[in-house]
PDB file of N, CA, C, O and CB in Angstrom:
ATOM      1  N   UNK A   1      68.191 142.747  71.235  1.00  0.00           N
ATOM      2  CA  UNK A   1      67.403 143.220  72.347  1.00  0.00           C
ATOM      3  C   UNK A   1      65.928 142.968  72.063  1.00  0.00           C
ATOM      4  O   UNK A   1      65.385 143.185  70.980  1.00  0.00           O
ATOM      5  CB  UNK A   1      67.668 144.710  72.610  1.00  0.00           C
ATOM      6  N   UNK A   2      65.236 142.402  73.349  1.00  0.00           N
ATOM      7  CA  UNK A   2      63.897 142.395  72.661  1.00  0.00           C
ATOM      8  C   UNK A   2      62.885 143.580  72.908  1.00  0.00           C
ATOM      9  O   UNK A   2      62.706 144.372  73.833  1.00  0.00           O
ATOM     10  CB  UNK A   2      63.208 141.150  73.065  1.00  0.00           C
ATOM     11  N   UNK A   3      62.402 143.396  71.894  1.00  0.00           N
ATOM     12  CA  UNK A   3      60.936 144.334  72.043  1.00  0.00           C
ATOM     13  C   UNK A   3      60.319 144.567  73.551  1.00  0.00           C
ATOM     14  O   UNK A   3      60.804 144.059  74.562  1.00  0.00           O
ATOM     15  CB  UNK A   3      59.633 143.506  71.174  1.00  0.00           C
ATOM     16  N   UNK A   4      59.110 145.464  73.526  1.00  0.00           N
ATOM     17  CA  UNK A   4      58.529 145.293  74.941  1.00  0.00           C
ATOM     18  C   UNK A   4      57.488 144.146  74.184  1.00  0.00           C
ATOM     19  O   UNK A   4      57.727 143.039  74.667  1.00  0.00           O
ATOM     20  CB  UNK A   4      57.740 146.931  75.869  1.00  0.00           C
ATOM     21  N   UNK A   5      56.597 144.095  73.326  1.00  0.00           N
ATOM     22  CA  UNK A   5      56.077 143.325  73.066  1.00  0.00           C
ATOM     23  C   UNK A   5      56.565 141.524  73.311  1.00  0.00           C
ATOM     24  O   UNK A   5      56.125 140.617  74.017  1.00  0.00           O
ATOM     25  CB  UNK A   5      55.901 143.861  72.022  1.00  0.00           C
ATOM     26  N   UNK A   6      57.506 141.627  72.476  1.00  0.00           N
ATOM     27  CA  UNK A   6      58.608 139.984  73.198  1.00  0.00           C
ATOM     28  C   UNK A   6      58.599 139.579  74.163  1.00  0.00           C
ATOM     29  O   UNK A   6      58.312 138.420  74.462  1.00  0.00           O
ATOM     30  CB  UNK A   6      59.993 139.894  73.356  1.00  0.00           C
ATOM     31  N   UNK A   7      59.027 140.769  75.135  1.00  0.00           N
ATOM     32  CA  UNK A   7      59.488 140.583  76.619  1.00  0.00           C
ATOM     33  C   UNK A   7      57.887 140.057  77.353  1.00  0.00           C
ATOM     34  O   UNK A   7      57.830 139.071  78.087  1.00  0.00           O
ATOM     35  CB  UNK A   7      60.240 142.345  77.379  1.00  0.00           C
ATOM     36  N   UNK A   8      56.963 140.693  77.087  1.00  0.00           N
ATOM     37  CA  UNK A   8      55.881 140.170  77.801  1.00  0.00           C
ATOM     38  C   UNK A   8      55.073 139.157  77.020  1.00  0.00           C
ATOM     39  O   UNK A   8      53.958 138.864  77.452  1.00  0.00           O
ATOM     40  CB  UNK A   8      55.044 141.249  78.236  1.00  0.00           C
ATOM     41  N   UNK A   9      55.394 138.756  76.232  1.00  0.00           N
ATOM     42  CA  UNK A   9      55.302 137.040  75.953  1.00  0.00           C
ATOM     43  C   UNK A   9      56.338 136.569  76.384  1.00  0.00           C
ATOM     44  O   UNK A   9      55.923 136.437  77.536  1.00  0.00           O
ATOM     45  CB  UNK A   9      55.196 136.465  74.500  1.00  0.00           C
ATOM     46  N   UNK A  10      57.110 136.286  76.421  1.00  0.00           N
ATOM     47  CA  UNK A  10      58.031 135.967  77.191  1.00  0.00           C
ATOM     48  C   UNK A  10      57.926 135.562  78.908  1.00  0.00           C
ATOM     49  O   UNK A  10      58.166 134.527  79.529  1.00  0.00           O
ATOM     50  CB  UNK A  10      58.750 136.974  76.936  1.00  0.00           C
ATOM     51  N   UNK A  11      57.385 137.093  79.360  1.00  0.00           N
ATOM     52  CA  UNK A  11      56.663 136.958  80.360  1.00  0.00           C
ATOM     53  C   UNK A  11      55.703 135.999  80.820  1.00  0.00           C
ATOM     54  O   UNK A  11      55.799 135.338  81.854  1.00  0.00           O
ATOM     55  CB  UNK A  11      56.251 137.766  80.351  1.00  0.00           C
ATOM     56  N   UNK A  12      54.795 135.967  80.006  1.00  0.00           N
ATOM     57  CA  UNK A  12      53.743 135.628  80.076  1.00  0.00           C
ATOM     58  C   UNK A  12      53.548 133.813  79.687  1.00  0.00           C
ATOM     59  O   UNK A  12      52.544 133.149  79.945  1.00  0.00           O
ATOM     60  CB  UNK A  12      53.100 136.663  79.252  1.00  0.00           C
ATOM     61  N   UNK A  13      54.788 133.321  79.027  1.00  0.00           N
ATOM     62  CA  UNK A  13      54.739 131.826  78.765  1.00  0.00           C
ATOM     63  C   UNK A  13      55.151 131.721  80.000  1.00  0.00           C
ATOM     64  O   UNK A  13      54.290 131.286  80.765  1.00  0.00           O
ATOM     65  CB  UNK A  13      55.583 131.060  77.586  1.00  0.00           C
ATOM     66  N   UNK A  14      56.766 132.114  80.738  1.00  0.00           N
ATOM     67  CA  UNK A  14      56.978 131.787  82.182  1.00  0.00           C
ATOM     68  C   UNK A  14      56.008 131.552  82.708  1.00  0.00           C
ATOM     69  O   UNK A  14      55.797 130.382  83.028  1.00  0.00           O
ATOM     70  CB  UNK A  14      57.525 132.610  82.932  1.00  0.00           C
ATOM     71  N   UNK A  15      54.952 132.664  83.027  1.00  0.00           N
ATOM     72  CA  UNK A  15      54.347 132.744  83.997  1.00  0.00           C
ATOM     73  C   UNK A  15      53.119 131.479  83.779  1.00  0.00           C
ATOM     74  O   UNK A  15      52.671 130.839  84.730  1.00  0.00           O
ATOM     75  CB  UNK A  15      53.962 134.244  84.163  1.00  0.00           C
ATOM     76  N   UNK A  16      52.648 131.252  82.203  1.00  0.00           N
ATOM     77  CA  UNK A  16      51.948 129.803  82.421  1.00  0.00           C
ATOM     78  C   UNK A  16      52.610 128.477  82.626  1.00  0.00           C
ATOM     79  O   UNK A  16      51.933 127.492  82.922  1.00  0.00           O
ATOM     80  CB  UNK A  16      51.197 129.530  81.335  1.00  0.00           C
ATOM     81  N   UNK A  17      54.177 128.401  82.451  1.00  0.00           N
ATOM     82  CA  UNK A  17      54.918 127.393  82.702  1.00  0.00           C
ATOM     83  C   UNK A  17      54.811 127.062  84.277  1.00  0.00           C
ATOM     84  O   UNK A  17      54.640 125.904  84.659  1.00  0.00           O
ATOM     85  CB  UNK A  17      56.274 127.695  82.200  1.00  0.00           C
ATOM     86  N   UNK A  18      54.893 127.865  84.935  1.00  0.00           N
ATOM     87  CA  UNK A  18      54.682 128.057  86.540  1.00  0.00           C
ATOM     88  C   UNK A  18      53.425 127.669  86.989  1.00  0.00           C
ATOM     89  O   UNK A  18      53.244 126.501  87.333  1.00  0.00           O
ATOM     90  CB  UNK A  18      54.830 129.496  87.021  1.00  0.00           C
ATOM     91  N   UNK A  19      52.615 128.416  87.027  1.00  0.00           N
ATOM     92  CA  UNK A  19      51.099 127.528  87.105  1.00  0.00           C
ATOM     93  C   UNK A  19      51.265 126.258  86.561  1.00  0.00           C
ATOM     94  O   UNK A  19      50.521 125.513  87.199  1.00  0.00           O
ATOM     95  CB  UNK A  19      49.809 128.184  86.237  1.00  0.00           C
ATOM     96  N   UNK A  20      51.869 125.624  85.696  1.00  0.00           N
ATOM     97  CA  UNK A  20      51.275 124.659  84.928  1.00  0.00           C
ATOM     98  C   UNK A  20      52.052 123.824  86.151  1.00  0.00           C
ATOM     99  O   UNK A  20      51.369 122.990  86.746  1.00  0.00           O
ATOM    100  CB  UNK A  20      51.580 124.485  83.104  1.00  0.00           C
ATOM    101  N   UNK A  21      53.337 123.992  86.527  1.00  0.00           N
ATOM    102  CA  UNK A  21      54.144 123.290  87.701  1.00  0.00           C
ATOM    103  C   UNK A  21      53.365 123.140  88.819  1.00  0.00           C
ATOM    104  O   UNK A  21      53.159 122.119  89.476  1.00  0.00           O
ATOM    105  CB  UNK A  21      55.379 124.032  88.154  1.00  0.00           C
ATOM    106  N   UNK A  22      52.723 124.864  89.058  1.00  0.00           N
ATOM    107  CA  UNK A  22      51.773 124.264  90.448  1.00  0.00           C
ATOM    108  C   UNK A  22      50.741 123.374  90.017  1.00  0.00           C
ATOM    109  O   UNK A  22      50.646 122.367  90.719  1.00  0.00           O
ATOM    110  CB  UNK A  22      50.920 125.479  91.340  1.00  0.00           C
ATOM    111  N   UNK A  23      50.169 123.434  89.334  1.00  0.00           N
ATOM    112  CA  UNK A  23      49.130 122.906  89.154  1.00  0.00           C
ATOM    113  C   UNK A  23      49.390 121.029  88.927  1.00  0.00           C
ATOM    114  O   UNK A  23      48.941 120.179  89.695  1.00  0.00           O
ATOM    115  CB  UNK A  23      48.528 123.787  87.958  1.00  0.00           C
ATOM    116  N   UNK A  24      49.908 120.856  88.145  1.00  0.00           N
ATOM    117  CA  UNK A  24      50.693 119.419  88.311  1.00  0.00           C
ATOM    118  C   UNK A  24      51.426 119.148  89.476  1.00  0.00           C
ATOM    119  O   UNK A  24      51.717 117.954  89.550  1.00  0.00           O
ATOM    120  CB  UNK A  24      51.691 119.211  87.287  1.00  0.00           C
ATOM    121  N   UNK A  25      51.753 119.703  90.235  1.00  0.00           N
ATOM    122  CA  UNK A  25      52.511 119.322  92.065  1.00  0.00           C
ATOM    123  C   UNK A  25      50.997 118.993  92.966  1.00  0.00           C
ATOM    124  O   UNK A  25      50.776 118.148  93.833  1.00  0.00           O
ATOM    125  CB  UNK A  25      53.608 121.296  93.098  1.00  0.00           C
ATOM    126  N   UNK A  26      49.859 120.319  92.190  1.00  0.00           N
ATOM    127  CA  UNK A  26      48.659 120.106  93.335  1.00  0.00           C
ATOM    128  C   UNK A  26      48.480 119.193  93.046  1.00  0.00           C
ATOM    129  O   UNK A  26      48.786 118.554  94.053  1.00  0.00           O
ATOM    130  CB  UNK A  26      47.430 120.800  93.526  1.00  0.00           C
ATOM    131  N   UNK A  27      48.040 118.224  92.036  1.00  0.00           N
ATOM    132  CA  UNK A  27      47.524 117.222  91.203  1.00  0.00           C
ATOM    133  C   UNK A  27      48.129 115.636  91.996  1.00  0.00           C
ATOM    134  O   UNK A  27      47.551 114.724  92.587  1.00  0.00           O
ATOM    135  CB  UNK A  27      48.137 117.566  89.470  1.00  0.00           C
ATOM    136  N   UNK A  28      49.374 115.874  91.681  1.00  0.00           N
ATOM    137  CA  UNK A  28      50.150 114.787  92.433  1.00  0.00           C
ATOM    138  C   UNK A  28      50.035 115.014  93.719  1.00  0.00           C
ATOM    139  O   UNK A  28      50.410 114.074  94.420  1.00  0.00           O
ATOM    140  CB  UNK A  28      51.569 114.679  92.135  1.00  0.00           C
ATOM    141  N   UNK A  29      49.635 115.961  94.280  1.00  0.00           N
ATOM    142  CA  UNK A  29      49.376 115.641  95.945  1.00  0.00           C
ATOM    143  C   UNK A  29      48.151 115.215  96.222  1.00  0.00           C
ATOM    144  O   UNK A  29      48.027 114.800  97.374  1.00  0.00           O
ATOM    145  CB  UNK A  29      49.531 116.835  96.905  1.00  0.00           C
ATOM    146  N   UNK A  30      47.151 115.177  95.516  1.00  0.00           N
ATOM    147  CA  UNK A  30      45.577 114.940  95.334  1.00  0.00           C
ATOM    148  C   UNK A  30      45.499 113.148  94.920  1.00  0.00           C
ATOM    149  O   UNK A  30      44.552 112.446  95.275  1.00  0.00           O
ATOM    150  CB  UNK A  30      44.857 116.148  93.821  1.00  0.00           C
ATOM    151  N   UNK A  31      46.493 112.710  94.247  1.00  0.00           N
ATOM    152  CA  UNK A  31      46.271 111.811  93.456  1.00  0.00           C
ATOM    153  C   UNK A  31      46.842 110.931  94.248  1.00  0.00           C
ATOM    154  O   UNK A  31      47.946 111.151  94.746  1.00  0.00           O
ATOM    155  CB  UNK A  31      46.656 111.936  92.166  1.00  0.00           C
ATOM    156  N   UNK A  32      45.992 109.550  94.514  1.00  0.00           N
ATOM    157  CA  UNK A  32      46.425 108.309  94.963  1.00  0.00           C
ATOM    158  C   UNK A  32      47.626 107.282  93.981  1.00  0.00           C
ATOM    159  O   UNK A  32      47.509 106.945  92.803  1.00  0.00           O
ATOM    160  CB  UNK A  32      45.043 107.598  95.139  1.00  0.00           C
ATOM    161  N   UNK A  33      48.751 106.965  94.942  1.00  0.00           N
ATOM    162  CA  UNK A  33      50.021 106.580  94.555  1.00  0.00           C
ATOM    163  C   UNK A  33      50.636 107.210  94.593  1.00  0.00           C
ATOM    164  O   UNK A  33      51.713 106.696  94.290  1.00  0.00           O
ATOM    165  CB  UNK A  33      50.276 106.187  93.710  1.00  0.00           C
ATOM    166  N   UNK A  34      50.791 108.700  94.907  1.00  0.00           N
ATOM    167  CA  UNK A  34      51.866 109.415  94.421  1.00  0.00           C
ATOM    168  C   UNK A  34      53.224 109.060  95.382  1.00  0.00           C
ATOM    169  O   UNK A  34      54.325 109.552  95.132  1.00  0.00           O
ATOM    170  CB  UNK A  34      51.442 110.999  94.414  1.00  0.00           C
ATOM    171  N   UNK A  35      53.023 108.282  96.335  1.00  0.00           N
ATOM    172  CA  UNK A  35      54.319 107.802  97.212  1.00  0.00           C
ATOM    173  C   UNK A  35      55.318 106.577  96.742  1.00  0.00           C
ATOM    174  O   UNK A  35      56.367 106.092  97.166  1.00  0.00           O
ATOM    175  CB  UNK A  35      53.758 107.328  98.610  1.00  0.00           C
ATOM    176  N   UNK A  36      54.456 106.345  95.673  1.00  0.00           N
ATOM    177  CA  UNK A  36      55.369 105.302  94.874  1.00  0.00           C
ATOM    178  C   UNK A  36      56.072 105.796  93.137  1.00  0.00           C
ATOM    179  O   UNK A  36      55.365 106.105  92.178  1.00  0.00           O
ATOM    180  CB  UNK A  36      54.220 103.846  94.668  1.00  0.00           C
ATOM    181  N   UNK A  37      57.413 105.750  93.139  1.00  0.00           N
ATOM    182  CA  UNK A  37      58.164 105.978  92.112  1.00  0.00           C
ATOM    183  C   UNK A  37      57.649 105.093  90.754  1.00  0.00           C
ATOM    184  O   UNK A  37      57.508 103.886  90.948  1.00  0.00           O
ATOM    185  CB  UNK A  37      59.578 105.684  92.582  1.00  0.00           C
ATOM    186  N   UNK A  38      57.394 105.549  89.561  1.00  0.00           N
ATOM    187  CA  UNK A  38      56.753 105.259  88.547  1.00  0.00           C
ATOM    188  C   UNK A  38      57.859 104.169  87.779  1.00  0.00           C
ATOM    189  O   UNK A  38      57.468 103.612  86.753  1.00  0.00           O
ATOM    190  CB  UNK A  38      56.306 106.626  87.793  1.00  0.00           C
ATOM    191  N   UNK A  39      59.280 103.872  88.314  1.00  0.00           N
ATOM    192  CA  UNK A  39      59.973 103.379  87.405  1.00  0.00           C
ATOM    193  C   UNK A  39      60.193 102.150  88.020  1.00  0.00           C
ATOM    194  O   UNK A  39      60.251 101.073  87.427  1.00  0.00           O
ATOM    195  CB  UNK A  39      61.076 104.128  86.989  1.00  0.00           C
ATOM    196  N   UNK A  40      60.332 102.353  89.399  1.00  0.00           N
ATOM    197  CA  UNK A  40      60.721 100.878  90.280  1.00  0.00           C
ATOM    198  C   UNK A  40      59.731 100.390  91.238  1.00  0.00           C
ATOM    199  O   UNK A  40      59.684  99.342  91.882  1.00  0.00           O
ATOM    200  CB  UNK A  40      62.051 101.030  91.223  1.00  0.00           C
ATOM    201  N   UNK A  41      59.028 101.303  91.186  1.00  0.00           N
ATOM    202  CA  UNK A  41      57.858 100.928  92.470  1.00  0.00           C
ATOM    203  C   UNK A  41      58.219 100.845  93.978  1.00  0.00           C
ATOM    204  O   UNK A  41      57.425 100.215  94.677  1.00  0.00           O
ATOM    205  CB  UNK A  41      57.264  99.461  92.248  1.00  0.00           C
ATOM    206  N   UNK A  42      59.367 101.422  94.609  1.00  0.00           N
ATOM    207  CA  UNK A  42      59.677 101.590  95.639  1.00  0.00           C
ATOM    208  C   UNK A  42      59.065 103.349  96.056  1.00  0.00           C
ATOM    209  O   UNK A  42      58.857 104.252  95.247  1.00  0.00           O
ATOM    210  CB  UNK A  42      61.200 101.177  95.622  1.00  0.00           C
ATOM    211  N   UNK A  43      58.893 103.390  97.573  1.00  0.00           N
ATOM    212  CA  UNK A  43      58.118 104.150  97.851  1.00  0.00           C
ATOM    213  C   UNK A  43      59.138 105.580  98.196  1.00  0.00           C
ATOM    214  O   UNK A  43      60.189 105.743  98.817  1.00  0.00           O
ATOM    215  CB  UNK A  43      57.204 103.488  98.921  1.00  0.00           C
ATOM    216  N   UNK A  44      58.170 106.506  97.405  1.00  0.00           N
ATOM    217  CA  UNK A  44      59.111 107.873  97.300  1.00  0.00           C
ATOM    218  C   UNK A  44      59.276 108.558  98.711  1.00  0.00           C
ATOM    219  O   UNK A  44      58.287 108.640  99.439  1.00  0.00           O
ATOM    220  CB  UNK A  44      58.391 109.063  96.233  1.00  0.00           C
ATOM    221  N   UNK A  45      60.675 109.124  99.177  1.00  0.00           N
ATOM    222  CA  UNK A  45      60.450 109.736 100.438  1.00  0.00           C
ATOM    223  C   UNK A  45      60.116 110.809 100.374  1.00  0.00           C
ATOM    224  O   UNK A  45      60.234 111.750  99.589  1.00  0.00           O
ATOM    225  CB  UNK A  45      61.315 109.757 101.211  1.00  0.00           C
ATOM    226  N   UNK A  46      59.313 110.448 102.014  1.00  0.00           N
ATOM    227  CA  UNK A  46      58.673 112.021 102.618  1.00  0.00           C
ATOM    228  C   UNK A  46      59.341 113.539 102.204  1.00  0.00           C
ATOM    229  O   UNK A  46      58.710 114.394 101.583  1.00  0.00           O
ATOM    230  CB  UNK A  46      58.861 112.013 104.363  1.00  0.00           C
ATOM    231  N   UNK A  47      60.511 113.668 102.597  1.00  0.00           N
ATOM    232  CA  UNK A  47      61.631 114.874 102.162  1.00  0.00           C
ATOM    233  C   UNK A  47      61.628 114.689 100.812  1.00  0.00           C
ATOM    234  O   UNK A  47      61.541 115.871 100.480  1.00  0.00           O
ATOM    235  CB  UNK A  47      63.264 114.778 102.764  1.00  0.00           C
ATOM    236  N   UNK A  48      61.660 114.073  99.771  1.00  0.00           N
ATOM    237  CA  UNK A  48      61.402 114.310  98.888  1.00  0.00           C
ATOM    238  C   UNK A  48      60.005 115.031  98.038  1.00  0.00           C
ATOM    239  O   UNK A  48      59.881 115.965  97.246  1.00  0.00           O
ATOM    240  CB  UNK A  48      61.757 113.464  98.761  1.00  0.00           C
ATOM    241  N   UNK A  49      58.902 113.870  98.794  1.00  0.00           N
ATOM    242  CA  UNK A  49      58.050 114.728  97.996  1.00  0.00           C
ATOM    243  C   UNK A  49      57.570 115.868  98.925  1.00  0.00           C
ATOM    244  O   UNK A  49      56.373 116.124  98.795  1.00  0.00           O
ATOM    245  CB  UNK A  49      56.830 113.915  97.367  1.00  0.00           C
ATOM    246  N   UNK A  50      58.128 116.481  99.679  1.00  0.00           N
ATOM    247  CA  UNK A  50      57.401 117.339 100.764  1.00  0.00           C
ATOM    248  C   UNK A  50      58.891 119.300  99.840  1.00  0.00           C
ATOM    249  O   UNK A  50      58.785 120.518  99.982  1.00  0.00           O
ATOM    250  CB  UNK A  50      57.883 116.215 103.456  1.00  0.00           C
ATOM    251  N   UNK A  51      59.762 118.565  99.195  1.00  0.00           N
ATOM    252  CA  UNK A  51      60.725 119.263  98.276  1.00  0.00           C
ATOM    253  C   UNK A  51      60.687 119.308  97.426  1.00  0.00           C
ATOM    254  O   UNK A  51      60.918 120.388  96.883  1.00  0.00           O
ATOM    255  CB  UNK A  51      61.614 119.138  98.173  1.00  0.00           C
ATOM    256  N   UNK A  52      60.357 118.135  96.645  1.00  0.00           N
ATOM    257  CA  UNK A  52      59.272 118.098  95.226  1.00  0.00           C
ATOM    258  C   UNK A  52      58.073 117.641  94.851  1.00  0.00           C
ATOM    259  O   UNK A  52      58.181 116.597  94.208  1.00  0.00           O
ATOM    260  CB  UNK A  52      59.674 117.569  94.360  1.00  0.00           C
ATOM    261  N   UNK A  53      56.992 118.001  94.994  1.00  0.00           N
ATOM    262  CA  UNK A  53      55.865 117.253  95.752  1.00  0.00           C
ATOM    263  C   UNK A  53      55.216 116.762  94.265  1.00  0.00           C
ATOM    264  O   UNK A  53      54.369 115.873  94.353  1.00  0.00           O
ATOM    265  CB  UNK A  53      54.711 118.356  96.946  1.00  0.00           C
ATOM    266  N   UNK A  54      55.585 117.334  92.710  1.00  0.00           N
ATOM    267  CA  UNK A  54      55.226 116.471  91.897  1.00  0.00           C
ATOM    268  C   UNK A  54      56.063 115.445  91.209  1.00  0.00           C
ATOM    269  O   UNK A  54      55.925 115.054  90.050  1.00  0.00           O
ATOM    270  CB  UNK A  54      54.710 117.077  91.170  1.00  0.00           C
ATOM    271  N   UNK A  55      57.285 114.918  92.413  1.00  0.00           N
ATOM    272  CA  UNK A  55      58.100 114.396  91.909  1.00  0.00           C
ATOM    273  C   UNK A  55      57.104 112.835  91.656  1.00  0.00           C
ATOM    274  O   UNK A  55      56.177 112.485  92.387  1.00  0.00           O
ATOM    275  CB  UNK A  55      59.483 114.530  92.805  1.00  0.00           C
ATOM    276  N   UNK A  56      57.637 112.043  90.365  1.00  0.00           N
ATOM    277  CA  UNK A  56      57.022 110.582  90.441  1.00  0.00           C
ATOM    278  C   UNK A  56      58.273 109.515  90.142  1.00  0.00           C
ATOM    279  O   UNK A  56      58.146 108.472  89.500  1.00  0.00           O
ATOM    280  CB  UNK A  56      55.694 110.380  89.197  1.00  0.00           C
ATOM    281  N   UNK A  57      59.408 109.960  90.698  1.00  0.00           N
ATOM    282  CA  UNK A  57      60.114 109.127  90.989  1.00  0.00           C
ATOM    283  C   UNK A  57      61.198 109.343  91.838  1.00  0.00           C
ATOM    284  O   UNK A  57      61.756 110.437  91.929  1.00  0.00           O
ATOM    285  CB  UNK A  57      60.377 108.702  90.081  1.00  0.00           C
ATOM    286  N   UNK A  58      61.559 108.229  92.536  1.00  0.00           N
ATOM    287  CA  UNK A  58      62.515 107.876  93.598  1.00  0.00           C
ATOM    288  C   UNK A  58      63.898 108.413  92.936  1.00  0.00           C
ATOM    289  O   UNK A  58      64.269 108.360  91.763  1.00  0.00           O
ATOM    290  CB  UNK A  58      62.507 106.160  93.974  1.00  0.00           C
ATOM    291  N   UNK A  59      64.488 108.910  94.004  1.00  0.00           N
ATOM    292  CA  UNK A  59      65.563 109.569  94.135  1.00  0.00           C
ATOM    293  C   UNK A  59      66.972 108.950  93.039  1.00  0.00           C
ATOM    294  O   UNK A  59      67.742 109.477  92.236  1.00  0.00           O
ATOM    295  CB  UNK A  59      65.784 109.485  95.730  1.00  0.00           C
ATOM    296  N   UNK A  60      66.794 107.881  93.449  1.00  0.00           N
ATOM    297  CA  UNK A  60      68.097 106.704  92.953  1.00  0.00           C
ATOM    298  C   UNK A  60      67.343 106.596  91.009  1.00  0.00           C
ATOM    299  O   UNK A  60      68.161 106.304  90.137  1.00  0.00           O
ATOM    300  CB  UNK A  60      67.942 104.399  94.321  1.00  0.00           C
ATOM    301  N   UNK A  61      66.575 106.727  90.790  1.00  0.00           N
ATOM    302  CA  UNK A  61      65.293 106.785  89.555  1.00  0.00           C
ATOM    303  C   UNK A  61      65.534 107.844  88.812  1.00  0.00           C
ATOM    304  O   UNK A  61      66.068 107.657  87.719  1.00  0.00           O
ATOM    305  CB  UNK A  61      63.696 106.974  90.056  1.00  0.00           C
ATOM    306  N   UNK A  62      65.232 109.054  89.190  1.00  0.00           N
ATOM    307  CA  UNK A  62      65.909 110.552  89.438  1.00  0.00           C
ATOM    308  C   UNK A  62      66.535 110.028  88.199  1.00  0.00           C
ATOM    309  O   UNK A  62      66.061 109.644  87.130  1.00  0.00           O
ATOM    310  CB  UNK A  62      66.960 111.108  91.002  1.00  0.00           C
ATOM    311  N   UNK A  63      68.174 110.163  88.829  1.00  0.00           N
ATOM    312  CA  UNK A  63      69.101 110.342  89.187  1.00  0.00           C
ATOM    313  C   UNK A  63      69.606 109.492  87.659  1.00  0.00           C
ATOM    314  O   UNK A  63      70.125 110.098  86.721  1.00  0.00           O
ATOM    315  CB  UNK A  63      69.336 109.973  90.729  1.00  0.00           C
ATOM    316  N   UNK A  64      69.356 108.136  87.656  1.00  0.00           N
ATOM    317  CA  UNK A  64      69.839 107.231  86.444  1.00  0.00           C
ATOM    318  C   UNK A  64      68.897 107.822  85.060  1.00  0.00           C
ATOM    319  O   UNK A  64      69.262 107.402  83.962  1.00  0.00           O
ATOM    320  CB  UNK A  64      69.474 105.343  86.836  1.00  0.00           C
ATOM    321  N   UNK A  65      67.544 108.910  85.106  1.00  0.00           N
ATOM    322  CA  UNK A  65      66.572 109.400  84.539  1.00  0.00           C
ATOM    323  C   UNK A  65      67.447 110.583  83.645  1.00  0.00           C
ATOM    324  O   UNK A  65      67.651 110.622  82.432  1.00  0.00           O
ATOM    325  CB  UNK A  65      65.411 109.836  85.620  1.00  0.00           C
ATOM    326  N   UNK A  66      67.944 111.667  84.885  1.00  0.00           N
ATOM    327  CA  UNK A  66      68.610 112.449  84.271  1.00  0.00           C
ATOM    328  C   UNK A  66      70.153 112.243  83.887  1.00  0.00           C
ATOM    329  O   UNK A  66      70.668 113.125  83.201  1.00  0.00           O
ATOM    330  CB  UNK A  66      68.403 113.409  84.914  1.00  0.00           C
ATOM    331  N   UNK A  67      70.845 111.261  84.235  1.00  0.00           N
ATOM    332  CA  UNK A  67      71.630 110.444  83.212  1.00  0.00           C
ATOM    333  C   UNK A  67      71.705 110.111  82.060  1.00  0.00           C
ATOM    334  O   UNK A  67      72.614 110.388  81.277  1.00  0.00           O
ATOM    335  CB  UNK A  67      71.684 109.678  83.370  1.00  0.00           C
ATOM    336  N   UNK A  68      70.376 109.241  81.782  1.00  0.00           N
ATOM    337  CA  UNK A  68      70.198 108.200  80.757  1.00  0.00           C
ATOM    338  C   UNK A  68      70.950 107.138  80.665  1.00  0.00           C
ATOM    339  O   UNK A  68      71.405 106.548  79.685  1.00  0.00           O
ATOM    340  CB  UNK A  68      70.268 108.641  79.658  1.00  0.00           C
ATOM    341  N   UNK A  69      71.040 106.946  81.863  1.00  0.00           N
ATOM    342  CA  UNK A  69      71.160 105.611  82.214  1.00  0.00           C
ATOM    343  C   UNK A  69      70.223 104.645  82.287  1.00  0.00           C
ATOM    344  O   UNK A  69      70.545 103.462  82.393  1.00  0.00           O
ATOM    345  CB  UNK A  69      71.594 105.573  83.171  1.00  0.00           C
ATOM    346  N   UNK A  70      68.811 105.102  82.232  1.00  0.00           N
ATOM    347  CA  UNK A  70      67.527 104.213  82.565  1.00  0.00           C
ATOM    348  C   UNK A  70      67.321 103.520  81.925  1.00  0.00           C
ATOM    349  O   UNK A  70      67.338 104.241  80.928  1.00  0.00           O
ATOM    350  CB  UNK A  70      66.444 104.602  82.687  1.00  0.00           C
ATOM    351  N   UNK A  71      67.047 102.350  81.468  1.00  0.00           N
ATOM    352  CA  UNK A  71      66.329 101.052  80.563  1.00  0.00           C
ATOM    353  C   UNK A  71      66.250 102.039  79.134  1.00  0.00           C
ATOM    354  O   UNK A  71      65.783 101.581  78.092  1.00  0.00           O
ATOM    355  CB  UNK A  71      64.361 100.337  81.294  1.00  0.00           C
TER     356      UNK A  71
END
């Protein structure tokens, strides 16, 4: 069981892991290119980045990424 001390580090990394997400999603919405996927260079969709808005790669990219299937 943890401590209260634990628990709010614990807390408290979440809670900078989260910011750190917004803050990298604001970033990629600010930043020129972000409509193009970093692995193939085809252009990322709207529903995508409007669902993951710091996503930097295309769906099909994704996908072979969290596989390891990629190069």
């Amino acid at each position: 069981m943890l401590s209260e001390w634990d628990r709010e580090r614990t807390e408290a990394r979440v809670e900078q892991e989260r910011q750190a997400m917004v803050d990298k999603a604001r970033q990629a919405l600010r930043a020129a290119g972000t409509c193009e996927c970093v692995d193939c260079g085809r252009e990322i969709s709207e529903a995508r980045r409007r669902a993951y808005p710091s996503a930097t790669r295309c769906v099909a990219c994704q996908e072979l990424f969290e596989t390891g299937s990629y190069r």
